[in-house]
DRENSE-63646 format. One line per field, with one value per residue (C-alpha): x, y, z; residue number from 1. Coordinates in nm, 2 decimals. Layout:
X = c(X|...) $
Y = c(Y|...) $
Z = c(Z|...) $
pos = c(NUM|...) $
This chain:
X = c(11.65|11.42|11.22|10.80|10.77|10.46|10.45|10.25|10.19|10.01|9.81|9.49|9.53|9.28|9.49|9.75|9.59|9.25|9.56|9.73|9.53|9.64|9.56|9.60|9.50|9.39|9.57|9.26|9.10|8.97|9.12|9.07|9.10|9.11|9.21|9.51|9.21|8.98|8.77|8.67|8.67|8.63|8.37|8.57|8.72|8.57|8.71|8.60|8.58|8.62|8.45|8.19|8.17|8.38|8.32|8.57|8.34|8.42|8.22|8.18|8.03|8.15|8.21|8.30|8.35|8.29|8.43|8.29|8.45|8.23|8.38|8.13|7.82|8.00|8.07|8.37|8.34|8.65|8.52|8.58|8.28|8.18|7.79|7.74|7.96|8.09|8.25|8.08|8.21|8.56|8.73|9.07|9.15|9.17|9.46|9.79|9.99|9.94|10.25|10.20|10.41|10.38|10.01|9.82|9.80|9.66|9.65|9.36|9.38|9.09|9.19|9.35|9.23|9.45|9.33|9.55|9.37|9.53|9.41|9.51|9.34|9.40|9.58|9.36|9.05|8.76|8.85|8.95|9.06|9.08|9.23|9.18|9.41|9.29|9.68|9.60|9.25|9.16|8.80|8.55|8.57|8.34|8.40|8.12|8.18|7.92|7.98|7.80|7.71|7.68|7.65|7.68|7.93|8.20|8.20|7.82|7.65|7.40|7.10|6.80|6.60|6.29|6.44|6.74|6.73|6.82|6.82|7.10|7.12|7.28|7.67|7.95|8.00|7.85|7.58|7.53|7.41|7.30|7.16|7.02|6.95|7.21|7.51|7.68|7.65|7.89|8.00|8.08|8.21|8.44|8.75|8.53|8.28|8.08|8.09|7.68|7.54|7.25|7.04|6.92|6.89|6.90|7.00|7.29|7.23|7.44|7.78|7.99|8.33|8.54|8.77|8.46|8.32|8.69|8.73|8.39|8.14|7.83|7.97|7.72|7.55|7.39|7.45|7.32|7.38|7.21|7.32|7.63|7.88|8.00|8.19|8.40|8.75|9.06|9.36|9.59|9.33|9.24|8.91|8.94|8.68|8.64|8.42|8.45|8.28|8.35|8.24|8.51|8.41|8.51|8.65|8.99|9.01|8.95|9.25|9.44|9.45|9.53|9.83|9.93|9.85|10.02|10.33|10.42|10.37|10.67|10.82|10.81|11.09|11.20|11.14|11.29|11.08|10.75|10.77|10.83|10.53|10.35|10.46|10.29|9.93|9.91|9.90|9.59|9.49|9.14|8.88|8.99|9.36|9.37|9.65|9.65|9.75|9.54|9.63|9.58|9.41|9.13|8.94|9.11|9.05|9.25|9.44|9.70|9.88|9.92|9.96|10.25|10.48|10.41|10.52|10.88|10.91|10.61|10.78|11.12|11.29|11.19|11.26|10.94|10.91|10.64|10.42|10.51|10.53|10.13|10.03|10.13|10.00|9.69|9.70|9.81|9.57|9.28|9.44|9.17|9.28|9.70|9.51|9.49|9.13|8.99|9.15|9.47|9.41|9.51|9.18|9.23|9.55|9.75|10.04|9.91|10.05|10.37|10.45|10.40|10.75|10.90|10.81|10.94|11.27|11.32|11.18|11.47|11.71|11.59|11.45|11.68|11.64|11.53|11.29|11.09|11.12|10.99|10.67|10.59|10.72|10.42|10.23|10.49|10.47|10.09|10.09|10.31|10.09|9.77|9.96|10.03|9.66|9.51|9.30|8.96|8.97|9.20|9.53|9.70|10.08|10.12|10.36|10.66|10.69|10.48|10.16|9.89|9.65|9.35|8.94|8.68|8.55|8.82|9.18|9.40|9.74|9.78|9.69|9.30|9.11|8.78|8.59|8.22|8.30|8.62|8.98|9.13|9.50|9.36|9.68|9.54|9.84|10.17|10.23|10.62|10.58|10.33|10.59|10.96|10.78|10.68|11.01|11.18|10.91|10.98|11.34|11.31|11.10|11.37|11.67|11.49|11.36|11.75|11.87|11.62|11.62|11.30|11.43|11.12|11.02|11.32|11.33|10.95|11.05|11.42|11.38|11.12|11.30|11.51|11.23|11.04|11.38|11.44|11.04|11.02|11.33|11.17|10.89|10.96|11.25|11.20|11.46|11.53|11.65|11.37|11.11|10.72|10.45|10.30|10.25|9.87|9.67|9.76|10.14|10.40|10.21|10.56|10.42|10.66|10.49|10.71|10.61|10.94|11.12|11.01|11.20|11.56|11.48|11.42|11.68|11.60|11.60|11.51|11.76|12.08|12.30|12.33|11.89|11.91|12.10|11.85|11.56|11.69|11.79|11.42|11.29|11.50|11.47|11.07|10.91|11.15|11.05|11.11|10.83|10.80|10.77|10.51|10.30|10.29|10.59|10.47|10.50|10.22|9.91|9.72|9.96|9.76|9.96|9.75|9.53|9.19|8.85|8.60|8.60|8.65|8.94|9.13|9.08|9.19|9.51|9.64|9.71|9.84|10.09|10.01|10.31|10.36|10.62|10.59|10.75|11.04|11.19|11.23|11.43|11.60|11.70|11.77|11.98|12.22|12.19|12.43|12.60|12.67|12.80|12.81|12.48|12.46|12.49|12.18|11.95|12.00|11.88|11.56|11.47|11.50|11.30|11.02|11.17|10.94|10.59|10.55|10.42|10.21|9.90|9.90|10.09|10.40|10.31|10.34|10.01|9.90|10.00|10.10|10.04|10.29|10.36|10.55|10.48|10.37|10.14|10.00|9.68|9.52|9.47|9.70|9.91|9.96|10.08|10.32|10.45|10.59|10.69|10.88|11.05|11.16|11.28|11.51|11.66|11.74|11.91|12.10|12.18|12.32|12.52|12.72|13.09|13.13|13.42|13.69|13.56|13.22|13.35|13.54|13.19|12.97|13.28|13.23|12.85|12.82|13.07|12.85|12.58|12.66|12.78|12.40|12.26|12.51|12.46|12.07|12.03|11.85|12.10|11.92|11.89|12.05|12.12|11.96|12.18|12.31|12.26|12.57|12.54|12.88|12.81|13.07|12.86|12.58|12.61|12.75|12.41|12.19|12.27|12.40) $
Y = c(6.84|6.57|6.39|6.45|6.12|5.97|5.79|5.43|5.29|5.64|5.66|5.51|5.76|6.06|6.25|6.23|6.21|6.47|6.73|6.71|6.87|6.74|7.03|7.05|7.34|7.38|7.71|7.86|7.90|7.58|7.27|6.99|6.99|6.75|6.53|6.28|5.97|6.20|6.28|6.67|6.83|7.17|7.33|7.42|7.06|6.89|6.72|6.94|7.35|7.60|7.92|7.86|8.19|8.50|8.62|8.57|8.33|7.96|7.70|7.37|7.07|6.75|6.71|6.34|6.03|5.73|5.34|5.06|4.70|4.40|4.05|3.75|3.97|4.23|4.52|4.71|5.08|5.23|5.62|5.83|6.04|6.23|6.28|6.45|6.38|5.97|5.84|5.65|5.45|5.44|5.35|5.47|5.12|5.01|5.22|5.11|5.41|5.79|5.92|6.30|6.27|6.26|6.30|6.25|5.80|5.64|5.24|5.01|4.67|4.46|4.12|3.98|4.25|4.60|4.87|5.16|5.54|5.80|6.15|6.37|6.73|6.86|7.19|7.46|7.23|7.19|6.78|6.55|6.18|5.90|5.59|5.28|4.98|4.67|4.54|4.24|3.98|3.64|3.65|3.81|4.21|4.45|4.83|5.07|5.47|5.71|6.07|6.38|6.68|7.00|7.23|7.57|7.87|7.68|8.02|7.87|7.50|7.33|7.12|6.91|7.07|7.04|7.27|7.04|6.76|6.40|6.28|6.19|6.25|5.99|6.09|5.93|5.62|5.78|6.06|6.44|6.55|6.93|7.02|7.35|7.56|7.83|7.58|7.42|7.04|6.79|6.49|6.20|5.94|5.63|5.41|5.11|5.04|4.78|5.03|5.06|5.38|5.25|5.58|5.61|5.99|6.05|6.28|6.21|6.41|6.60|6.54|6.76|6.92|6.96|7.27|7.51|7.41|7.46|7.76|7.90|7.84|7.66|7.28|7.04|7.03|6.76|6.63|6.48|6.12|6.09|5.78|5.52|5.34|4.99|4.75|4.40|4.47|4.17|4.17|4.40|4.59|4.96|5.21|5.59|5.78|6.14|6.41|6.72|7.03|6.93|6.57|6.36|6.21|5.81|5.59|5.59|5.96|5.95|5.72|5.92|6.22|6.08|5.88|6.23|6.46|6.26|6.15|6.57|6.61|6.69|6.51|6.72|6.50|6.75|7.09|7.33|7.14|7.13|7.50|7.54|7.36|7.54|7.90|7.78|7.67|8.04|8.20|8.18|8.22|8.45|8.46|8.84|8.74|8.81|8.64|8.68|8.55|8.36|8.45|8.10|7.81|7.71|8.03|8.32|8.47|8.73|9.07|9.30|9.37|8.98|8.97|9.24|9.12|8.74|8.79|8.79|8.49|8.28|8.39|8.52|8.29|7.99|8.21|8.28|8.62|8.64|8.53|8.80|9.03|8.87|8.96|9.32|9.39|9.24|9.55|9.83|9.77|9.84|10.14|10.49|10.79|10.67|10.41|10.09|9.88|9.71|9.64|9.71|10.11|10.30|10.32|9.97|9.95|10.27|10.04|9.80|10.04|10.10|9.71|9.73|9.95|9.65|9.41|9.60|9.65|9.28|9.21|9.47|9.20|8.99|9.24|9.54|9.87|10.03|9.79|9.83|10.18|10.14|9.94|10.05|10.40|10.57|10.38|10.44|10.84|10.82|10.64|10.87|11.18|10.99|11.02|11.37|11.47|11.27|10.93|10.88|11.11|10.88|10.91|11.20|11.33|11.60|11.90|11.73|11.44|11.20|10.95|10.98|10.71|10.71|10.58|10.53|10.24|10.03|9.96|10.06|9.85|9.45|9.48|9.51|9.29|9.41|9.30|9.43|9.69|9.85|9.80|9.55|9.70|10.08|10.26|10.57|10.84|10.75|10.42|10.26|10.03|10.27|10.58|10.32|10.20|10.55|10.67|10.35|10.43|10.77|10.68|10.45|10.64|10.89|10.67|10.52|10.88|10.99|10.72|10.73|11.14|11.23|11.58|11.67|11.42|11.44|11.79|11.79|11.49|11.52|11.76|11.51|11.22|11.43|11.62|11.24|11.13|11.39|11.42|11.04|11.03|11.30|11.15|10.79|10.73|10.61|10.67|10.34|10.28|10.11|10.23|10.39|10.14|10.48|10.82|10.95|11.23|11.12|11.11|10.82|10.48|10.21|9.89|9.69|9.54|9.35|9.66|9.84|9.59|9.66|9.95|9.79|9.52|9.75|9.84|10.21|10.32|10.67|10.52|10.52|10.17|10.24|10.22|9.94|9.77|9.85|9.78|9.42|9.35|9.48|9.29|8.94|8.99|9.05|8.89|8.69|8.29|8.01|8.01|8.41|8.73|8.76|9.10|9.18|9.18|8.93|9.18|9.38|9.33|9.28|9.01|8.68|8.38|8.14|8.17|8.00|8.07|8.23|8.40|8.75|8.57|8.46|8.81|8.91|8.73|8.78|9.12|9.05|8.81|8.54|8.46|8.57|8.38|8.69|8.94|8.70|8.77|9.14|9.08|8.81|9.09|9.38|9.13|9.01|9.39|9.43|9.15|9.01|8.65|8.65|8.57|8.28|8.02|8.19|8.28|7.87|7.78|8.03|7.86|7.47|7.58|7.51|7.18|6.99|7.16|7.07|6.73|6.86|7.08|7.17|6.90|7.04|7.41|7.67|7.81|8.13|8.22|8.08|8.08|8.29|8.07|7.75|7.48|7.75|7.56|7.62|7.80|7.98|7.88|7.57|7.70|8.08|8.29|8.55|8.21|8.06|8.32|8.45|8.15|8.13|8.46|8.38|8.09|8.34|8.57|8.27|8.20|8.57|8.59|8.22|8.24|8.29|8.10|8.38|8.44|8.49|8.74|8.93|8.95|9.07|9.36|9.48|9.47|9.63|9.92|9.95|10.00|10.18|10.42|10.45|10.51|10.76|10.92|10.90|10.94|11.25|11.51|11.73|11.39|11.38|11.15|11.03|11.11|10.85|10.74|10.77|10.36|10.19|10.02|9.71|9.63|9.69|9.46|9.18|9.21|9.24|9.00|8.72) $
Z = c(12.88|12.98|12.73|12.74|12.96|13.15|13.43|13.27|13.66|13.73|13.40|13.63|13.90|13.85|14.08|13.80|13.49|13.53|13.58|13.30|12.98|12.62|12.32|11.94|11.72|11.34|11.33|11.19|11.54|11.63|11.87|12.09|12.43|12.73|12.98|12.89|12.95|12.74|13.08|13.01|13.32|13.19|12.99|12.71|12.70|12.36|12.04|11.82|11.90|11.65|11.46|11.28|11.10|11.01|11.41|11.68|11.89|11.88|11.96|12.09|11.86|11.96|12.33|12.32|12.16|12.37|12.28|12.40|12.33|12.26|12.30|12.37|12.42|12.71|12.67|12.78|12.76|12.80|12.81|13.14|13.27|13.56|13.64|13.99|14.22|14.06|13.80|13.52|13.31|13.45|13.17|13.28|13.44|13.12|13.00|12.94|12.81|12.72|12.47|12.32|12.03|11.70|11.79|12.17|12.19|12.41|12.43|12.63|12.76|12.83|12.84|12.56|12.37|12.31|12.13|12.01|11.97|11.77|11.79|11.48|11.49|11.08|11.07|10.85|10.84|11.13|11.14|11.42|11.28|11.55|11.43|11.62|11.56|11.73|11.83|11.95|12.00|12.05|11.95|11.78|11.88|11.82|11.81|11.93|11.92|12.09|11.99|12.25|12.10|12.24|11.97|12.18|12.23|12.44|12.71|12.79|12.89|12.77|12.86|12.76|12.53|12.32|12.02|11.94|11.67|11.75|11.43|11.17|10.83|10.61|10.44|10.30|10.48|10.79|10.89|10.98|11.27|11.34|11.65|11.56|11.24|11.35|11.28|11.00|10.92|11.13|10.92|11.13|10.90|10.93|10.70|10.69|10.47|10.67|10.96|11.06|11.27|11.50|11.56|11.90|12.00|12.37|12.64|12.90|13.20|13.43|13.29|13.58|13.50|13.82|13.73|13.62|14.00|14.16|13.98|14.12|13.82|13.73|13.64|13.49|13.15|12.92|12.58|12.32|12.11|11.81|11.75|11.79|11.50|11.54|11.33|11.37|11.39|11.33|11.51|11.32|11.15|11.20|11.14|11.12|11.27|11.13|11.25|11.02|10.91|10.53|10.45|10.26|9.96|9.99|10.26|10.09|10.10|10.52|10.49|10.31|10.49|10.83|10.67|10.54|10.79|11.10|10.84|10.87|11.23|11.41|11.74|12.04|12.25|12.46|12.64|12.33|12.04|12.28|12.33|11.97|11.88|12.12|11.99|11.65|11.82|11.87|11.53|11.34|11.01|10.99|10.68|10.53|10.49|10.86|11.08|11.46|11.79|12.01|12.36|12.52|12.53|12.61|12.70|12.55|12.24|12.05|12.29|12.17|12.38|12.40|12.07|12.05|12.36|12.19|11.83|11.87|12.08|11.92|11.52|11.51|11.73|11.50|11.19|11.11|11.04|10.76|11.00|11.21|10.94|10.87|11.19|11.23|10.88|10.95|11.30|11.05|10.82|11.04|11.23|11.16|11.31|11.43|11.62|11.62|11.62|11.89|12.23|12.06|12.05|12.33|12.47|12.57|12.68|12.74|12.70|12.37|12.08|12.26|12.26|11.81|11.90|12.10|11.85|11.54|11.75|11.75|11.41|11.32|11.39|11.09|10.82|10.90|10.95|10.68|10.61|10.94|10.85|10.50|10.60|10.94|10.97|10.97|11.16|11.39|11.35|11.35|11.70|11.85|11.69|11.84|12.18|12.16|12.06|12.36|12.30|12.42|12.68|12.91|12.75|12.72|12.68|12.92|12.82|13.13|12.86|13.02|12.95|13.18|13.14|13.37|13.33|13.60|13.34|13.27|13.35|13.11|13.20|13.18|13.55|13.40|13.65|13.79|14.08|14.09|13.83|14.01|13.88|14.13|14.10|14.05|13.90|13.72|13.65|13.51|13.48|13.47|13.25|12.95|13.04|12.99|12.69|12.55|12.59|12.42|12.13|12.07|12.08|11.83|11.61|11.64|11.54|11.23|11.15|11.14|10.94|10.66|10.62|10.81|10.91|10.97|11.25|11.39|11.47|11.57|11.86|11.92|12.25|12.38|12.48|12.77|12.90|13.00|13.08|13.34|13.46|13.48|13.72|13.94|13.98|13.97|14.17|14.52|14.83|14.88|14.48|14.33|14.09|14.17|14.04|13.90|14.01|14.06|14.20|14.52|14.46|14.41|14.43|14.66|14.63|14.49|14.18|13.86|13.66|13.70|13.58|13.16|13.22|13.26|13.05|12.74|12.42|12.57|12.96|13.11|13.44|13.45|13.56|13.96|13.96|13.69|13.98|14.30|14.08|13.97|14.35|14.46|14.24|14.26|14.70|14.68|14.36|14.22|14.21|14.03|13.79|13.71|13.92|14.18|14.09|14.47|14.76|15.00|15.27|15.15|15.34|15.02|14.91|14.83|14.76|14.59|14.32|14.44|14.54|14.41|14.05|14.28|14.50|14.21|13.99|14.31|14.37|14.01|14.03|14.40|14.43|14.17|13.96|13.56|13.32|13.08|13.26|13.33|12.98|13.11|13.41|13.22|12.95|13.23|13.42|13.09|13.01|13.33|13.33|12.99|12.99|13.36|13.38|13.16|13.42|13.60|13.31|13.21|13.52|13.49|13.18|13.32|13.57|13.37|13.22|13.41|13.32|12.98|13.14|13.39|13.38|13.01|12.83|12.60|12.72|12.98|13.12|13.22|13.57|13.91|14.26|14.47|14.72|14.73|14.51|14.30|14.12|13.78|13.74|13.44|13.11|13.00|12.73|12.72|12.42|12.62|12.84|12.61|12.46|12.75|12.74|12.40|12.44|12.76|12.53|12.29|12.51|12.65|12.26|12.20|12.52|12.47|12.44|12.03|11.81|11.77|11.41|11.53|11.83|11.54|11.33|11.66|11.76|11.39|11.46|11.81|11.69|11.37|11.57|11.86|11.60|11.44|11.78|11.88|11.53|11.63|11.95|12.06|12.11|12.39|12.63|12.93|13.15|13.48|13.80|13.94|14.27|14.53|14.60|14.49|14.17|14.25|14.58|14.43|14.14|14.31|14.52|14.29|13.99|14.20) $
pos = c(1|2|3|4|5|6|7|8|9|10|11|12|13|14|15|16|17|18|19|20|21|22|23|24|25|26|27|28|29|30|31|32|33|34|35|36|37|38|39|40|41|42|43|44|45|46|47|48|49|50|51|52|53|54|55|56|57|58|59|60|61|62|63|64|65|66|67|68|69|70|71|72|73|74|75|76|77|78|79|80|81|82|83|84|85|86|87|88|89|90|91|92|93|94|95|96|97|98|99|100|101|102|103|104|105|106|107|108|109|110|111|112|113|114|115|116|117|118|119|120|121|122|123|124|125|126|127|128|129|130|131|132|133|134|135|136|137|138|139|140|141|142|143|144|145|146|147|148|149|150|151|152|153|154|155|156|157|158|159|160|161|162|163|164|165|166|167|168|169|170|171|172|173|174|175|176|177|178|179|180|181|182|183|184|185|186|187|188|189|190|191|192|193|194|195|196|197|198|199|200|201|202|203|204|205|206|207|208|209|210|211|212|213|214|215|216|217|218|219|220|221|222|223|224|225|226|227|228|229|230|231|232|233|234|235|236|237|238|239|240|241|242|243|244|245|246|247|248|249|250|251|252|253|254|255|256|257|258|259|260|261|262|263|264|265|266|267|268|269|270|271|272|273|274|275|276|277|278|279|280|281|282|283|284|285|286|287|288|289|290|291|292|293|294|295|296|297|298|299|300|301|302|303|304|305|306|307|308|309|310|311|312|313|314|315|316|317|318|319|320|321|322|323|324|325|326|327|328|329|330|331|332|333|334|335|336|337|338|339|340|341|342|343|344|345|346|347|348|349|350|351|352|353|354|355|356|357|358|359|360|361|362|363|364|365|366|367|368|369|370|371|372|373|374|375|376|377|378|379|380|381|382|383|384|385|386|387|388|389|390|391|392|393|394|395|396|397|398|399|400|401|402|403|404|405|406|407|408|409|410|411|412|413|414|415|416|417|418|419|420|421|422|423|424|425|426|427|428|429|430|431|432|433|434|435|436|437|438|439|440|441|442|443|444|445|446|447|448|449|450|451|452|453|454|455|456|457|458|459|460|461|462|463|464|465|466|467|468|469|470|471|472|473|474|475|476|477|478|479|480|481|482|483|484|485|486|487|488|489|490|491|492|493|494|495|496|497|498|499|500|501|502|503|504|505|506|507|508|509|510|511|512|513|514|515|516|517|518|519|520|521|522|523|524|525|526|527|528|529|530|531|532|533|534|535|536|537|538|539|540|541|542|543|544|545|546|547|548|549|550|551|552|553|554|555|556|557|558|559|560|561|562|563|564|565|566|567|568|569|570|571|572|573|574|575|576|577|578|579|580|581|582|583|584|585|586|587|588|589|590|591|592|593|594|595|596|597|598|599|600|601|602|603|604|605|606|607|608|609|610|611|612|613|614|615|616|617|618|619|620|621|622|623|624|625|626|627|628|629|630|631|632|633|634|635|636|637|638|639|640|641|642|643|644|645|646|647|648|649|650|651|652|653|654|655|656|657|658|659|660|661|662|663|664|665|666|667|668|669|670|671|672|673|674|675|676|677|678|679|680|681|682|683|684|685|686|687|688|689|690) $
């Protein structure tokens, strides 16, 4: 795997640098976001963004931090701006290097004079440190640093108003600044004593921000300085620049924590240990002993079905499974009724409570059986029970053993997007993905149920699971193999969509081996690409390749051809399903695919989506929760399915006959199996899995 690597000649090349997006978390909701020569060219770029309060909104505080050098009375600012439509200061000429790791460097040149920047973000505290290190001078240098305020919720802009205060307020070796009553105190401080602020409130006007303008939104705002630090630096000598919501007590203590906080940060050389610091950018701890899962940066906030299909691949995979454990507690605890809160009921997401299932399924792997059963089993009983009653009118279990999920108001599968109040992908009825997971649910619930005594249970469920098995084929099986997208009033919905897919890729199918087959062969020959399945055949008239325009255009495309990592896991999993080891060498080259990314658009992550057509380039939020965790989860799977020693094959035979006898033991013993189609399974593999 290739090392995170830039390319130093290209550093001074907007076309290359304003693309790639550098981002560091607190893990308690906050980070800092921007450009890789600190150019923000979105609105939720800034240095410092973070909660404020108990509430879910974050917001945006300190925008930017602007250096200037001073050697024989010039000046030399080395800061990167864009005010309508040019460039001002362009201090990207200046730069010399960018490296990510242990924390985002980046190292000037003007002259004889080089100045190193380290940007440390402190995990659990609302702090951003920025050591400068003057490497190298010949004369007297001076070092001037300009922070811009914003002070606003980071979804919004701001501008020049008469209600904000300019002034600072002295601190610790430095001042405060607060821009309106409504917000805490910012302490910008520095290392060096003889460091003096110059106050000098102003407005900057019209500071413009590209991607919100490409992307179709409103794009230029203003900010405030209150004011501007400066001190003499000697070759070899270094000032920390701290901007917190907590102000540090001494100089020496500033010093301190940075020496501390970047001695424990890890290296993120290649692709696995990027993605793996990535996974942990996305768990959060919340005020209320709350821990949850951000869905990506920089824009979204906390989903659950996100947060359910994220978990194992973001936790378990590292061998973190308290924080997994911490996050579905943190879900069951608020549940009222066998629901879940939020936008992780039902009412949500006809398919968000089914995913807990999933999740518990792999957390199984690590805690056991019994355990899941012990803390989750009724929450898991509850759910189902919540299913059967009906939820808010739009979910119901119909009496042939299937979920209908329909509302005029909001769509209730991932495929949510709405265009002028109407569901772009409208797919009320049965769904394939919420029925293959309701079935994989109940038979889970079932299994566990058997093995810990719950006669009870089981003989309330155990005809169920036959009854959606047999409906669900009925209804959902198409002449030419594949898999309806759903079934609604109107009858069996054909468009090929990556939907079908979660129901060969999970631990249990409604379909039997021969539609595994034609599904993974629709799939591979319509939406398969490098970067993820396309949620639309490109020979559907609605099919839109790439993911531009308009805010309509792109809600538009994403449900119609753009390109999700997520649901590659899936067809990852049905395809290894089939083939076992076979399809190692295939499911390795799926995962490199995505080598390369990690230095483009979001530095050391995978974003959110991609466009459909070739180059398929990135689009979306820069580092998504259920991206990387997609990809995570394809490296385990590659893990599982390597050739073992011939102790270890001894250990996984004992294994797989233990528990293939627990499932035959619990399986529900009214199910039947699908009919199998009269296509010759040989052929029909060799096609499909190539």
């Amino acid at each position: 795997m290739s090392a995170l690597t830039f390319d130093k000649s290209e550093l001074g090349n907007l076309e290359y640098s304003l693309q790639r997006e550098m981002l560091a978390t607190d893990r308690i909701g906050g980070y800092m976001s921007t450009t890789i020569v600190c150019c923000n060219t979105r609105r939720y770029h800034g240095l410092i963004v973070a909660p404020i309060d108990d509430s879910d909104r974050t917001y945006l505080l300190l925008s930017a931090l602007d250096e200037t050098i001073i050697q024989h009375d010039q000046t030399f600012n080395l800061a990167l701006h864009r005010f309508k439509g040019a460039y001002e200061p362009r201090g990207h000429k200046y730069i010399t290097d960018f490296e990510y790791t242990p924390t985002p460097t980046i190292t000037y040149r003007v002259g004889g004079v080089i100045l190193k920047k380290e940007m440390l973000w402190i995990h659990k505290r609302t702090q951003l440190m920025i050591r400068y290190t003057l490497v190298d001078a010949h004369s007297e240098t001076r070092l001037r640093l300009r922070p811009f305020l914003a002070f606003r919720d980071k979804h919004a802009l701001t501008h020049a108003n008469l209600e904000a205060d300019g002034h600072s307020y002295p601190a610790v070796n430095g001042v405060k600044c607060r821009l309106y009553g409504s917000f805490p105190w910012l302490y910008l401080q520095t290392s060096k004593p003889d460091t003096e602020f110059v106050p000098a409130p102003d407005w900057y006007y019209n500071f413009e921000y590209l991607q919100d303008i490409a992307r179709g939104y409103e794009g230029h705002e203003d900010l405030m300085t209150t004011g501007y630090f400066e001190t003499e630096l000697k070759k070899g000598e270094s000032i920390i620049f701290s901007a917190s919501l907590d102000e540090m007590g001494s100089t020496k203590t500033i010093e301190e924590m940075f020496n501390a906080s970047i001695a424990r940060r890890t290296h993120k050389i290649d692709f696995e240990s990027c993605l793996e610091h990535s996974a942990r950018q996305f768990l959060i701890r919340r005020p209320g002993n709350r821990t949850e899962v951000i869905s990506g940066y920089p824009w979204h906030g906390v989903s659950g079905r996100q947060t359910f299909i994220a978990l194992p691949g973001i936790t378990l995979w590292q061998n973190h499974k308290e924080d997994c454990l911490d996050a579905l507690d943190t879900q069951v605890r608020a549940m009222h009724d066998g629901m879940f809160a939020g936008d992780f009921s039902a009412a949500a997401g006809a398919d968000t409570p089914l995913w807990f299932f999933w999740t518990l399924q792999q957390l199984e792997t690590q805690i056991g059986a019994a355990e899941v059963w012990k803390r989750y089993g009724d929450a898991m009983k509850q759910i189902l029970e919540a299913y059967k009653k009906g939820i808010a009118g739009r979910v119901i279990l119909n009496d042939n053993g299937l979920v209908w999920a329909s509302s005029d108001e909001v769509p209730l599968s991932w495929m949510n997007a709405m265009i002028d109040g109407r569901a772009v992908t409208p797919r009320n009825g049965y769904q394939v993905e919420v029925n293959a997971l309701w079935y994989n649910a109940v038979c889970y619930t079932l299994r566990l149920a058997g093995e810990n005594g719950d006669k009870k249970f089981v003989k309330a469920w155990e005809k169920l699971p036959a009854k959606t098995a047999a409906t669900f084929n009925e209804l959902f099986r198409l002449a030419d193999g594949y898999l309806a997208d759903y079934v609604g009033a109107e009858g069996a919905n054909q468009f090929i969509r990556p939907n079908m897919i979660i129901a060969c890729g999970l631990p249990y199918k409604m379909i039997d081996e021969q539609t595994q087959l034609d599904v993974i062969r629709t799939v591979r020959q319509h939406l398969l690409t490098p970067k993820g399945l396309r949620t639309l055949s490109p020979r559907n008239p609605l099919y839109k390749g790439s993911q531009e325009g308009s805010p309509a255009e792109r809600d538009f495309a994403g449900k119609n051809g753009s390109v999700w990592p997520w649901v590659l896991a899936f067809y990852v999993r049905a395809c290894f399903d089939i083939d076992k080891e076979a399809y190692l060498p295939a499911a390795s080259e799926i995962f490199e695919n995505f080598n390369e990314d990690i230095q483009t658009y979001g530095i050391g992550s995978i974003g959110e989506l991609y466009d459909a057509d070739p180059p398929f380039a990135p689009r979306g939020a820069i580092s998504q929760a259920w991206s990387v965790a997609a990809l995570l989860d394809i490296l385990h799977q590659i893990e599982l399915h390597k050739p073992a020693t011939p102790a270890k094959k001894t250990a996984k035979k004992a294994a797989a006959a233990t528990s293939a006898k627990k499932a035959a033991k619990a399986a529900p013993k009214s199910e039947t199996k699908a009919p199998k189609a009269p296509t010759k399974r040989s052929a029909a593999k060799k096609t499909a899995t190539k």
